[in-house]
C-alpha positions in Angstrom: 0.0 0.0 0.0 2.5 2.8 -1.3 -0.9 5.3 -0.9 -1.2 4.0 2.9 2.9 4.4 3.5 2.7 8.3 1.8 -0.2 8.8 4.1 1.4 8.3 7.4 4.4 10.4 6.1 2.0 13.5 5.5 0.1 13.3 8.8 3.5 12.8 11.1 5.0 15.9 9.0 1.6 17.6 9.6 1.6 16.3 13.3 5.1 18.0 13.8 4.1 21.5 12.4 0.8 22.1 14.4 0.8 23.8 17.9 -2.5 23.0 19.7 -1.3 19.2 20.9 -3.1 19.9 24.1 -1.9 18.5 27.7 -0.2 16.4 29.2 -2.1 13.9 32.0 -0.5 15.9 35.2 -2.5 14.1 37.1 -0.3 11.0 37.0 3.2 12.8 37.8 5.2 10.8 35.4 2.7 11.1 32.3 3.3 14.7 33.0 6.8 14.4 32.6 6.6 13.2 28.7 7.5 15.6 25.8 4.2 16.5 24.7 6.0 17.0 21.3 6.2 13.5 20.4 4.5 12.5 17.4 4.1 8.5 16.5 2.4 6.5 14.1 1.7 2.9 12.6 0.2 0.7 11.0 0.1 -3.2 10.3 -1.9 -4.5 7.5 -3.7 -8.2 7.3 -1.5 -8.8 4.5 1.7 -8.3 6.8 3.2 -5.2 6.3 4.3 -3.0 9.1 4.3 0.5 8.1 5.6 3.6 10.6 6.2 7.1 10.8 7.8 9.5 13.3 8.1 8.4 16.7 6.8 4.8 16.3 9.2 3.2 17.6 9.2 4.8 21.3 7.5 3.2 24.1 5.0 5.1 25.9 2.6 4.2 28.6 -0.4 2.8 27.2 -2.8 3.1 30.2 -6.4 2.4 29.1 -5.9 0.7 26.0 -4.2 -2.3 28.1 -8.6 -2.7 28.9 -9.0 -3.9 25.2 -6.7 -6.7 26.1 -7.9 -7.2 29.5 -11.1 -7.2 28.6 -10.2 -10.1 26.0 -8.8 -12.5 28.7 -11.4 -11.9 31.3 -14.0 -12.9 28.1 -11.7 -15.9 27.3 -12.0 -16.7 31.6 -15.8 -16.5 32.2 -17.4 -16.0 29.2 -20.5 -14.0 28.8 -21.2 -14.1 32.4 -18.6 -11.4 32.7 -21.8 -9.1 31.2 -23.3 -9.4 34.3 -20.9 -7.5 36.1 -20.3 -4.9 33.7 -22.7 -2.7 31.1 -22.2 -2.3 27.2 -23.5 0.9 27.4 -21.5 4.3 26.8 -20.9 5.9 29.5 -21.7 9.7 28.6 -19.6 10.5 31.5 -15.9 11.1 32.7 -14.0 8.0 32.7 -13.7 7.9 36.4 -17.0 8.9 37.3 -18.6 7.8 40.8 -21.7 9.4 40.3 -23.1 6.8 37.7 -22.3 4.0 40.3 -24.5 5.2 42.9 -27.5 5.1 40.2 -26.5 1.8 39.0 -25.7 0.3 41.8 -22.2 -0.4 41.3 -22.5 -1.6 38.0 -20.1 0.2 36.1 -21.4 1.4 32.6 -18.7 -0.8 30.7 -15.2 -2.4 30.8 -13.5 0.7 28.7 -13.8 2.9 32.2 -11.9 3.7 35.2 -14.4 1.1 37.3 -15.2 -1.2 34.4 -11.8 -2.0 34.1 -11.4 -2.7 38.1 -13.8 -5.2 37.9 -12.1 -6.9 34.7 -8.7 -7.0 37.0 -10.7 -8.5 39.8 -11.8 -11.2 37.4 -8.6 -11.7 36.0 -7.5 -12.1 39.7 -9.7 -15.4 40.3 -7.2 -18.4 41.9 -4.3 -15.9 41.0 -2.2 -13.7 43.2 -2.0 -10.3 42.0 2.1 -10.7 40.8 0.2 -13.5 38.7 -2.7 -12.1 37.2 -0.5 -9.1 35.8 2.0 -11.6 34.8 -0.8 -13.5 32.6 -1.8 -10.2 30.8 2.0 -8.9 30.2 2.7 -12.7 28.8 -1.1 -12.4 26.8 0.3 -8.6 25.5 3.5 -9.5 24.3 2.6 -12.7 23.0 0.1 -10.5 20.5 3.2 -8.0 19.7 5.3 -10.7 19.2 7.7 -9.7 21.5 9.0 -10.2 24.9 10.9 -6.8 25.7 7.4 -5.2 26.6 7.6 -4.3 29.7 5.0 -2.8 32.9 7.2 1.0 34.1 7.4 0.3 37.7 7.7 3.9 38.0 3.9 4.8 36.3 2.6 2.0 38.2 3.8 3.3 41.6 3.1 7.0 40.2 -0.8 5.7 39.4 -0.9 4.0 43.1 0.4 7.0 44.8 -2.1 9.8 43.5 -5.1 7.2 42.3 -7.7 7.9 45.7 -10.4 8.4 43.2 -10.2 4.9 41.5 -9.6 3.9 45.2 -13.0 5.3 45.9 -14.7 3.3 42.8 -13.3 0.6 44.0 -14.4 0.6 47.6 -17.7 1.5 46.0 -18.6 -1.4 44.2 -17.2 -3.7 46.9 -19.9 -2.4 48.9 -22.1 -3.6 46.6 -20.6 -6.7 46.4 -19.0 -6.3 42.7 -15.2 -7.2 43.2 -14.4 -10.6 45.1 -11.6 -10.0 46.0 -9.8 -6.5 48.7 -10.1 -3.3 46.6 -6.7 -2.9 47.2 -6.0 -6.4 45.2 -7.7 -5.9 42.1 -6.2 -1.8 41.9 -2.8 -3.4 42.2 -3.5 -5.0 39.2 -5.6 -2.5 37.8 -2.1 -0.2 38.2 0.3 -2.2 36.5 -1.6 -3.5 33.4 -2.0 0.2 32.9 1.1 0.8 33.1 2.7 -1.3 30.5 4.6 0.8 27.9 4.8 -0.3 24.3 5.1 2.0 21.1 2.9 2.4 17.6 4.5 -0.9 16.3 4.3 -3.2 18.6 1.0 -1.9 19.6 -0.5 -2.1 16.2 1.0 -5.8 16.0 -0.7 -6.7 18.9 -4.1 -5.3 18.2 -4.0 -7.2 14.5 -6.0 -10.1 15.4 -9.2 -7.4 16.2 -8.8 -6.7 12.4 -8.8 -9.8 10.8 -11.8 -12.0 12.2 -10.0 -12.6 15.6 -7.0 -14.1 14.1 -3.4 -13.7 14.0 -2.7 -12.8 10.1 1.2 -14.0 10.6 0.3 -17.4 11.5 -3.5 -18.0 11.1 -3.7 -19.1 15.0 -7.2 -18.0 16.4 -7.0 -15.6 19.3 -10.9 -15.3 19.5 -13.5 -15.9 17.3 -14.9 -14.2 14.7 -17.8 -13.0 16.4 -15.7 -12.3 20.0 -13.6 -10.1 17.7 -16.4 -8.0 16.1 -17.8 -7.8 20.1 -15.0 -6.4 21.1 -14.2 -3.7 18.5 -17.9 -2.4 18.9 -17.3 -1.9 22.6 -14.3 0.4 21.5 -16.1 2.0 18.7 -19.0 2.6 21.0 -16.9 3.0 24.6 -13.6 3.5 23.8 -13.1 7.0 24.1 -15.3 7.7 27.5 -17.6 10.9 26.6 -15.7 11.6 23.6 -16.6 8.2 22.3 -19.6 9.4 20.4 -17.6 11.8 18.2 -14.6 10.0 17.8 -16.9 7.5 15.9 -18.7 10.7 14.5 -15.3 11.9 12.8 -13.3 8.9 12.5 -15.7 5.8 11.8 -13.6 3.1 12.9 -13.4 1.1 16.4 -10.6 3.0 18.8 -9.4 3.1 22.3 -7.9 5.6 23.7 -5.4 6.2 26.8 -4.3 9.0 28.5 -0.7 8.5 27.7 -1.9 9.8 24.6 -2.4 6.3 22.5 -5.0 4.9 20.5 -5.4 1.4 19.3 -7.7 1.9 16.3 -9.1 -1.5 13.9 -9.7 -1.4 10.6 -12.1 -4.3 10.2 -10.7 -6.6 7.5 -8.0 -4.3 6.6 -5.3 -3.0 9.4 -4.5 -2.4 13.0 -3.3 1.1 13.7 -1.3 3.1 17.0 -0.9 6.4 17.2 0.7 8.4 20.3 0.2 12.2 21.0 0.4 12.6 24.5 -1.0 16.4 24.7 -5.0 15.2 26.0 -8.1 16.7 24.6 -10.9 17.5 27.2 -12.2 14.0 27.4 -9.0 12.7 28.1 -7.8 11.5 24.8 -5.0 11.8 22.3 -6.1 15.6 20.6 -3.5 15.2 17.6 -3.9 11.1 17.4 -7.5 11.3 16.8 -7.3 14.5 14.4 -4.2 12.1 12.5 -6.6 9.0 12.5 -9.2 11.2 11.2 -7.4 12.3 8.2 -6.0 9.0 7.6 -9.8 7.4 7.4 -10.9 10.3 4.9 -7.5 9.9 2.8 -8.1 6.2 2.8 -11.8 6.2 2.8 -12.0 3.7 5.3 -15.1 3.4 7.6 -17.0 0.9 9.6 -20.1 2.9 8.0 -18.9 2.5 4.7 -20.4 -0.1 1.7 
């Protein structure tokens, strides 16, 4: 695809002229400690090629993108049955919103936020000590990417644990109302550090590949999930994937997409290609503001769309 290769040169060199990149997560000291003028992108088609421009190759902290993969293994665990813990619904709220959980009592809205995600890890925890569960999913992540040197930062992990007294909260929350089995503090350690692992546009788009081709790996033809587990899960992150900005992400962009406030998105084209991108400058929902203006332009310059004949 020499069209799809030009394209991602345009948009980096685009990426690197333009001024409004937005901010930085402060809220998590060491995400505020990035260069918000980093600028990555890639893509990896079902037919095999890997394609990259600017910064691609740097890790970064992927935060709530780690929940597409999560999300996977706690489907591959229990099953549907997970649906009774956790909604499909968008959220229409911030990401770590308590409010919602009081009116649905402690039911979070879906797996893509803050408390969705809490009660994946608890799930994940199930006949596992924490150092085990996140073990499974750093093991499940890089055996996607293909690669073992994908790594959890300690230091985001402890950074998260130190300031994070509102996912505490959600936590505590639905353990009240009996949704986590195991302590609060359990399932947030592992909530933490599978948020925490740092991986760049590559290996990120390697690893979301089998979400774009029927819920296989394209390199070998090995079934990660099936067909219809796949499709599941990439209209929870067309539909959830970017909290309150999920709406008009899918409004602008058209294709499945989850976000994380490192300032990645893993975004699926069905059939055709995984793609990473990694602005950490936030928008006001908490998501990349140049990755999802790049992914935009690359969906109308390829005319690629979920809504699409």
């Amino acid at each position: 695809m020499p069209e799809l290769e030009q394209a991602l040169t345009e948009i980096a060199a685009e990426m690197a002229e333009r001024t409004d990149r937005g901010d930085v997560a402060t809220y998590i000291p060491q995400l505020g400690k990035v260069d918000p003028k980093k600028f990555g992108i890639a893509a990896v088609t079902n037919d095999g090629r890997v394609l990259v421009a600017g910064d691609a190759d740097e890790p970064f902290s992927i935060q709530s993108i780690s929940k597409v993969f999560t999300l996977t293994l706690a489907l591959g665990n229990v099953g549907d049955a997970l649906w009774q813990r956790v909604g499909r619904e968008p959220s229409g709220n911030p990401f770590n919103s308590i409010v919602q959980l009081e009116h649905e009592n402690g039911i979070p809205r879906n797996p893509f936020i803050n408390a969705g995600a809490i009660v994946i890890s608890d799930i994940l925890l199930a006949g596992h000590q924490p150092r085990e569960a996140i073990g499974e999913i750093l093991r499940f992540i890089q055996f996607l990417a293909d690669d073992e040197t994908i790594i959890i930062d300690r230091e985001v992990a402890a950074s998260e644990r130190a300031t994070g007294f509102r996912n505490l909260a959600l936590a505590n929350y639905m353990k009240s109302f009996g949704n986590l089995n195991h302590a609060p503090d359990l399932a947030l350690g592992v909530y933490f550090h599978h948020c925490a692992i740092a991986m760049s546009c590559r290996q990120l788009a390697v690893a979301g590949r089998f979400l774009a081709n029927g819920g296989k790996n394209p390199a070998t033809g090995h079934s990660v999930v099936s067909a219809e587990r796949a499709r599941r899960i990439g209209a929870m992150m067309l539909t959830c994937g970017h909290y309150d900005g999920s709406g008009d992400f899918a409004f602008r962009v058209g294709i499945p997409g989850k976000s994380g406030v490192g300032g990645g998105i893993l975004a699926i084209v069905p059939g055709v290609a995984s793609l990473a991108v990694w602005s950490p400058g936030l928008n006001a929902n908490g998501n990349s503001r140049l990755g999802s203006i790049a992914l935009e332009r690359l969906a109308k310059m390829m005319n690629w769309s979920v809504f699409a004949p």
